[in-house]
N, C-alpha and C positions, 0 to 999 in steps of 0.2 A: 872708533874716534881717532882722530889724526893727533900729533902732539899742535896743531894750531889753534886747535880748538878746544874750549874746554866747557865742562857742563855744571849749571850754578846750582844747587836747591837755594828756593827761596831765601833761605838765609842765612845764603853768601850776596847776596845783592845788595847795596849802599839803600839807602834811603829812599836816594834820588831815582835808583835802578827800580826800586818797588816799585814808585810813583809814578815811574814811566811805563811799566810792563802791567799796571793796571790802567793805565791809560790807554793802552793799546787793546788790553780785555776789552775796554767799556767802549771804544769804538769797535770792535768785533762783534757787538750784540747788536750796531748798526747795520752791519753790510747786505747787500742785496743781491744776493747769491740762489734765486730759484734754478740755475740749471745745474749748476755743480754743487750748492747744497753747502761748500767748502767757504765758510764765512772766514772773513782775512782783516785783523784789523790792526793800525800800525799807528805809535805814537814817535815822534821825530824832534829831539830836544835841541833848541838852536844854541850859538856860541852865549848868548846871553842869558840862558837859562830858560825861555820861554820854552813849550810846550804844544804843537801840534798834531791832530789826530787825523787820520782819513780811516774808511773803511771800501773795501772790496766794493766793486758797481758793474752788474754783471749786464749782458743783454742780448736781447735774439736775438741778432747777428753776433755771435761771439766774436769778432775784431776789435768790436768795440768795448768790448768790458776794459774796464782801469779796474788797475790794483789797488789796493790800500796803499800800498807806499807811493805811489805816484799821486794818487788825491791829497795826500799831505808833505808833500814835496811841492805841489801845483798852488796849492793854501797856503804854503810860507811864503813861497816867492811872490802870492798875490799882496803879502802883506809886510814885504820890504825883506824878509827873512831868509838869507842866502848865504850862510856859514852855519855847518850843522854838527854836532858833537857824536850823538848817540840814537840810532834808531831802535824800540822793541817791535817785533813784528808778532805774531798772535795768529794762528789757525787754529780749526776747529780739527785736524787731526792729528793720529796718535805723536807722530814725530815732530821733530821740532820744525817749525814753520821758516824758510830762508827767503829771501826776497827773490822773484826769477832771475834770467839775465837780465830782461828790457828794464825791472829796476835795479838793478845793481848799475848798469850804464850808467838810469839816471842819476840816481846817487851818486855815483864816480864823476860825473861832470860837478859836483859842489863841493863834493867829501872824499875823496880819496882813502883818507885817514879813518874812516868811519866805525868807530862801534857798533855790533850790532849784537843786541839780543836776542836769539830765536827762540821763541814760545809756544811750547806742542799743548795740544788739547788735555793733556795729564799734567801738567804745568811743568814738566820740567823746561830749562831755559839751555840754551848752549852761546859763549859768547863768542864771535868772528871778528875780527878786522876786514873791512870789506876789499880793500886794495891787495892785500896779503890772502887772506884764506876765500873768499868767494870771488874775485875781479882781479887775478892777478895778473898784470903785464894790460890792463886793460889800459880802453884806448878814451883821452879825454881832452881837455884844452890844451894841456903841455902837446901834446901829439901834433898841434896844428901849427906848431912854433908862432903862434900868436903874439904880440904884444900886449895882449890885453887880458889882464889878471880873472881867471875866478871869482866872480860873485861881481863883477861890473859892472856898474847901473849905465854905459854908454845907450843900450839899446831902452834902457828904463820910459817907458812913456806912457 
């Protein structure tokens, strides 16, 4: 284990960190994972405190499987929610579950700053920063010397 990361037993987690790393258990008991078996499920707490869950969605064509973090990254923004505090992520094996790169990207286009808890199938948790310890030097809106801030509803329709 690197000194960026550090690893919680349950209780070292706030309240709020339970709340949300069984949130992300009880969408992992959703996912649809017949070919890899490897159920994934992720609960995604926004600047205001609300709560969304996606779970793993796998399929014959494997291109097409979504993650559990991108199903609830996709379900916030469906529902105005585009400033995000803290992700728990949740697999069904031994080690602690990280988001891939394709979501650490997506994430990194909202959250930069992103907490993340990673949740192995023994429950131990390990905590990240996602800009720092998994996406570091990653490439996101600032990258496109944009004028137009993060989480901007111009395109909203």
């Amino acid at each position: 284990m690197s000194d960026t990361q550090g690893m919680a037993a349950g209780g070292d987690l706030t309240a709020d960190e339970r709340e949300l790393v069984a949130a992300a258990l009880a969408a992992r008991a959703h996912a649809y994972a017949p070919y890899s078996r490897f159920h994934v499920g992720a609960a995604l707490r926004g600047d205001d405190g609300s709560v969304v869950t996606g779970a793993n969605v796998e399929n014959a064509a494997y291109p097409a499987t979504i993650c559990a973090e991108r199903v609830a990254v996709g379900y916030a923004v469906a529902h105005g929610l585009r400033v995000f505090r803290q992700l728990a992520v949740a697999g069904t094996g031994s080690a602690v579950c990280t988001p891939c790169g394709t979501c650490r990207q997506v994430l990194n286009e909202f959250a930069p700053d992103l907490e993340v808890l990673a949740v192995g199938g023994g429950g131990a948790v390990a905590r990240y920063l996602l800009g720092r310890d998994l996406l570091p030097d990653g490439f996101g809106p600032a990258s496109l010397d944009s004028d137009q801030p993060p989480g901007a509803t111009e395109d909203a329709g």
